[in-house]
C-alpha positions as CSV (number, residue, x, y, z in Angstrom):
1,X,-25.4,13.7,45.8
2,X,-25.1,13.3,41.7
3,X,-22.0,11.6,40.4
4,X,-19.7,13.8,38.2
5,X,-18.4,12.9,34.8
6,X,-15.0,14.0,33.3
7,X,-14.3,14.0,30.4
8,X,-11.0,12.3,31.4
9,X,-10.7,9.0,30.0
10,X,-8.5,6.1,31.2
11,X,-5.6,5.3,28.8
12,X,-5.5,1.4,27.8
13,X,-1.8,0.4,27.5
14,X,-1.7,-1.5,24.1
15,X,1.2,-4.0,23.4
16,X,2.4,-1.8,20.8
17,X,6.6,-3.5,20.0
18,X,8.8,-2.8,17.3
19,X,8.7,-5.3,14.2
20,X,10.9,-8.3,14.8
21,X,13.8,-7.9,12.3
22,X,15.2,-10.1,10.0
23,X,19.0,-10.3,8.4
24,X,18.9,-11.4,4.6
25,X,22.5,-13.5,4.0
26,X,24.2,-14.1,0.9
27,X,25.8,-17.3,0.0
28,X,29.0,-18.3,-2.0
29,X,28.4,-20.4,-5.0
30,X,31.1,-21.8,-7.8
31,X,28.4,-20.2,-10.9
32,X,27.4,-16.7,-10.1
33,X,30.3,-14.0,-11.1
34,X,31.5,-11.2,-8.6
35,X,30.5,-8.9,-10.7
36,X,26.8,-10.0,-10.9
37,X,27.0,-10.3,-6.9
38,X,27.8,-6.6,-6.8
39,X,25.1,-5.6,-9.3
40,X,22.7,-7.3,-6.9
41,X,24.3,-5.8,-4.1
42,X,24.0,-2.5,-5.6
43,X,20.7,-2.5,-7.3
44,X,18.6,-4.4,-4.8
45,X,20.8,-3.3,-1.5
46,X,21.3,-0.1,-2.2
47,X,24.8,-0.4,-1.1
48,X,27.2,1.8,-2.8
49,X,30.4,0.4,-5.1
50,X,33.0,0.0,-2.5
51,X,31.0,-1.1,-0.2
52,X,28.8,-4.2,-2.5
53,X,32.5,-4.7,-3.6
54,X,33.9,-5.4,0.3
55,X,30.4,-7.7,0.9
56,X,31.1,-9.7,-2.4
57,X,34.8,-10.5,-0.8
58,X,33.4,-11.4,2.2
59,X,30.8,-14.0,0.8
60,X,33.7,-15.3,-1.7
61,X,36.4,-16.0,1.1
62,X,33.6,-16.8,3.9
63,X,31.1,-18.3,2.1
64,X,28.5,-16.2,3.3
65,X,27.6,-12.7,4.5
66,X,25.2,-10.6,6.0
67,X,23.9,-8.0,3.5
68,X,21.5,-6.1,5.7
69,X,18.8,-6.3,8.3
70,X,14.8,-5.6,7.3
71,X,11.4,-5.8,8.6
72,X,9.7,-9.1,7.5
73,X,8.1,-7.6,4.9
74,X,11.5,-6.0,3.0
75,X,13.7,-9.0,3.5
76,X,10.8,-11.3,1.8
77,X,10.8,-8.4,-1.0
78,X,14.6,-8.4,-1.4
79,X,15.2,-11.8,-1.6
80,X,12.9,-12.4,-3.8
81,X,13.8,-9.6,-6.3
82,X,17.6,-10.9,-5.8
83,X,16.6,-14.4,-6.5
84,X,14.6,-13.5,-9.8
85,X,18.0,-11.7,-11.0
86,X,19.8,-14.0,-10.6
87,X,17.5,-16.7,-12.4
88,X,17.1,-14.3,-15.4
89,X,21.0,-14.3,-15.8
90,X,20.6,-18.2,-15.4
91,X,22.6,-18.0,-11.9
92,X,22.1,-20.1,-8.8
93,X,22.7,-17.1,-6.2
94,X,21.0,-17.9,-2.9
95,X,20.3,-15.6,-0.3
96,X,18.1,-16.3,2.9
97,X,16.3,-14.0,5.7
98,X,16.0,-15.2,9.3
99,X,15.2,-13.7,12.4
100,X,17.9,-11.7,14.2
């Protein structure tokens, strides 16, 4: 007897996983002025007015907050356009990304 062929092909299970996710913080500092913090906010965030505003009270009574969460690759690129800001205006601003 012949074999038959399909045309019927096995599926290979791939170990296709969302991105891991990273949250950018922002840090208090005794230089940089709330109102650059909410340009930042605003500009490189997207965040609207009130809300950069309620993030800029956060990091200035808590020292820090969490500004958003990002794939790898758009925490790295928001950070680093926040950081360059901040050096143009001469200020110190820090933010950092980290793994959720």
């Amino acid at each position: 007897m012949a074999k038959e062929q399909s045309n019927v092909r096995e599926r290979q299970r791939t170990g296709l996983r969302e991105p891991r996710r990273y949250k950018v913080t922002i840090y208090n500092d005794d230089f940089t002025t709330m109102e650059f913090v909410v340009k930042v906010l605003m500009q490189v965030f997207f965040k609207s007015q009130t809300e950069a505003e309620q993030l800029m009270l956060q990091v200035h009574h808590s020292d820090k907050a969490v500004v958003g969460i990002y794939t790898y690759d758009m925490a790295v690129s928001k950070v680093q356009k926040a950081t360059s800001m901040a050096r143009e205006e001469g200020f110190p601003l820090r933010l950092t990304y980290e793994p959720e």
